[in-house]
N, C-alpha and C positions, 0 to 999 in steps of 0.2 A: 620839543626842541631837538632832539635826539633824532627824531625820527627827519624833520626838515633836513639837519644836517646831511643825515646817510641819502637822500634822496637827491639832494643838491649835490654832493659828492661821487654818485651815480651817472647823476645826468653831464657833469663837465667828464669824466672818463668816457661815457658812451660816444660824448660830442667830441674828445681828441680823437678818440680813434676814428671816426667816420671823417671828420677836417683838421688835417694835418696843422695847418695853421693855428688850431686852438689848442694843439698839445702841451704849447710851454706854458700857457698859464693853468691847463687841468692838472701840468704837472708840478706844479706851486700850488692850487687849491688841495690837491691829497696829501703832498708834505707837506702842509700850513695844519691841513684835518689830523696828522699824525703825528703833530709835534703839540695839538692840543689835545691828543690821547694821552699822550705824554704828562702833559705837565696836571692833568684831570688823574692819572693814574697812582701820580705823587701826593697827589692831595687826599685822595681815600684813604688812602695807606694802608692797615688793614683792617678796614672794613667788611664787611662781610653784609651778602645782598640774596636774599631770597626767591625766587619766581617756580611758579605753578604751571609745568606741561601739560596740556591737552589736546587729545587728536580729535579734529572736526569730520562729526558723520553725520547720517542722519537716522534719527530712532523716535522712537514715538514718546511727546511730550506733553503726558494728560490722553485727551483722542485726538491731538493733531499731528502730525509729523512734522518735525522743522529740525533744524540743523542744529547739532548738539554737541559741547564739550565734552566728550569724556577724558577725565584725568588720567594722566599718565605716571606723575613721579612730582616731586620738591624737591626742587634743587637749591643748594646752599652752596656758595664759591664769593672767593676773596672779590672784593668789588674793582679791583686795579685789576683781574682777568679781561673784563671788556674792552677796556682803551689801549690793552694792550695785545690783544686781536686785534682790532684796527689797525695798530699798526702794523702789525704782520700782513696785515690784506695791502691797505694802502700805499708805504712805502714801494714794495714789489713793480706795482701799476703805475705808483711816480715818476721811478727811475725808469720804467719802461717807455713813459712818455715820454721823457726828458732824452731820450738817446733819439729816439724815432723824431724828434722836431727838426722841420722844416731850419736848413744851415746854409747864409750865404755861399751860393756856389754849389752847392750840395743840391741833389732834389729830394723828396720825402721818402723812407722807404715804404715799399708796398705793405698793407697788410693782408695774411691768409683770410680770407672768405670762408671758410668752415672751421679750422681750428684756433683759431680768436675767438669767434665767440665761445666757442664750447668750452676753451680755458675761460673765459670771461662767467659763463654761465655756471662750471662747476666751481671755478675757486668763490663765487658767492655763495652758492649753495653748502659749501665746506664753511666757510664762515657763518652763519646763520645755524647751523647745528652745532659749532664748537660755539657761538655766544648763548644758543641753549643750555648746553652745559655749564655756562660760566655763568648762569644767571646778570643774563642781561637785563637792560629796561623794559620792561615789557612793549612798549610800543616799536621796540628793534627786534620784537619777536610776532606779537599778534596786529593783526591778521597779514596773513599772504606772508609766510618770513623767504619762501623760497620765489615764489613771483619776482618779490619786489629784484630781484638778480635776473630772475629768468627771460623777465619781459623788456628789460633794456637790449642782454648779448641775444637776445630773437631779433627785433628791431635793428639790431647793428647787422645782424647776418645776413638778413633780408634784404635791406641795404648792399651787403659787400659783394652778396651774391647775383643781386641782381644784374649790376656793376661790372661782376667780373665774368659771369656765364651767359647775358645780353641774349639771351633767348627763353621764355616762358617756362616751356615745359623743364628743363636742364634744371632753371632756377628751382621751381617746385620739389623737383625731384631732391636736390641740395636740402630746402630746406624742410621737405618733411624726416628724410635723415638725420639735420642738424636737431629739430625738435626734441624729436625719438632719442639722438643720444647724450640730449641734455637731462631726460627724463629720465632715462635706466638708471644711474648711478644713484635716483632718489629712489627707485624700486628696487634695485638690489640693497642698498643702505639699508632701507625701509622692513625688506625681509630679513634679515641677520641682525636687526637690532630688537627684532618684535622674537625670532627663534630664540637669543641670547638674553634677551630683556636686558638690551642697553640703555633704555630710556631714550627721551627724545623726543618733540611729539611725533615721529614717523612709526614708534612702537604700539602695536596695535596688540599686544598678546593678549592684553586683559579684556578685548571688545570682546563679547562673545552674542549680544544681544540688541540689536541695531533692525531699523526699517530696511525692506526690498524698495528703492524708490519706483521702480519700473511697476510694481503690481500694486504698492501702498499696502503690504502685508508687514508684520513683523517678521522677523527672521531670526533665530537662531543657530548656532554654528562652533563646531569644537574647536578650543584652542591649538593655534600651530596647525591646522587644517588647510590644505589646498581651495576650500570654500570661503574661510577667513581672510585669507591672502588673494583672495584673484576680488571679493567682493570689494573690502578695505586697501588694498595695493595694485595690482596685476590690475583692473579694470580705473582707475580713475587714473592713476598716475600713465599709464601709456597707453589708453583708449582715448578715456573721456577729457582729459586735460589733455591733449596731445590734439586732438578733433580742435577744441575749442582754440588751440592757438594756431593751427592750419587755418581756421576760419579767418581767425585776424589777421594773423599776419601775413598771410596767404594773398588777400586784398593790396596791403603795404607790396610786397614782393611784385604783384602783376604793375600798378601804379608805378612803379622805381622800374620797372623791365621798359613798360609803354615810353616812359621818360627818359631811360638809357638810349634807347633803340632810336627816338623819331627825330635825333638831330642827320642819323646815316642817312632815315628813309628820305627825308628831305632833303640833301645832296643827291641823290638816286632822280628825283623830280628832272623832268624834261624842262627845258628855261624856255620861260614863255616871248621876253624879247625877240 
């Protein structure tokens, strides 16, 4: 249930911001989701909530390779921490929408095409590791806890960018930047919490023993090592994840450009009358 909600609550903030016109009610469904953070926060009281971090690799499981937990930390935090995150996220985004809606007489303000999403993209990504730490439900942490953020403010960027720069390559260029600087702040987080052993599943100190997927060797490697880091951090977080959402959304950005573009090209057309 948890998880429908944050997902449904996602998707109405992604859809005000891309149509102006849906903002007053996105901006009633995040202060409706934040006043039943609320009143769910009072009723734990104090409570106290359990959950298990683990960072996903891949290492050898028996003789086959496949993708693996390895544990990170147990976290133990009052159960009124998680609905009371959300509202720290949500209310913010409410009133954001609630100013920006569409006002007789008024028209909509613009929004930024690059720094929207990447606030959009980090302050979920900032939420998703502080309800780690507050031991959330686990279905608002596994699988994909930083995705489920990521892959909307890409979607909206794509959109805004395409939109707003009406030429292919411009766009591209925009959004492989946008990508790239949604992703550093999980790669730098990522190394300073695995150097410090802040926990989290982005802490990777204790891997030390994990599959080469590229050769299907096992691999070894010293903690806090420039090897540990570029294999575990440095290569998936802004190579391989980075690659793989240029592919996607990359498709959405050309599509939204073709469809910005060919109401001009078709005014440009010689009249056949």
């Amino acid at each position: 249930m948890f998880l429908l909600i944050q997902l449904a609550c996602l998707l109405c903030l992604a859809l005000g911001i891309l149509r102006p016109q849906f903002r007053g009610a996105a901006a009633q469904v995040l202060a409706s989701s934040a006043l039943a953070a609320g009143l769910l926060a009072a009723l734990v009281g104090d409570q106290e909530r359990t959950l298990e971090l683990t960072h996903s690799f891949v290492a050898y499981v028996g003789n086959e390779i496949k993708d693996k937990q390895f544990p990170v930390e147990t976290v133990v935090a009052p159960a009124a921490a998680m609905p009371m995150l959300w509202i720290g996220y949500a209310l913010p985004w409410a009133l954001w929408l609630w100013r920006r809606r569409p006002r007789p007489g008024t028209g909509s303000a613009p929004c930024h095409p690059f720094w929207l999403p990447l606030i959009l993209a980090v302050s979920g990504c900032a939420l998703a590791l502080a309800w780690e730490k507050a031991a959330a439900p686990a279905e608002l942490i596994r699988p994909f806890p930083f995705d489920r953020f990521l892959i909307p403010a890409t979607f909206v960027g794509s959109l805004l960018l395409a939109q707003s720069c009406r030429s292919l390559l411009l766009t591209l260029c925009w959004l492989i930047l946008l990508v790239t600087m949604c992703r550093l702040p999980l790669a730098l987080f990522s190394t300073l919490a695995s150097q410090r052993s802040w926990g989290t599943s982005l802490d990777i100190h204790s891997i030390v023993v994990f599959a080469n997927p590229l050769v299907q060797q096992p691999l070894e490697v010293t903690a806090g090592s420039a090897q540990q880091f570029g294999w575990l951090i440095w290569g998936p977080q802004l190579f391989v994840l980075t690659s793989l959402y240029m592919l996607s959304f990359g498709g959405i950005a050309f599509a939204a450009v073709m469809f910005a573009t060919h109401p001009k090209q078709e005014a440009n057309y010689p009249s056949t009358r």
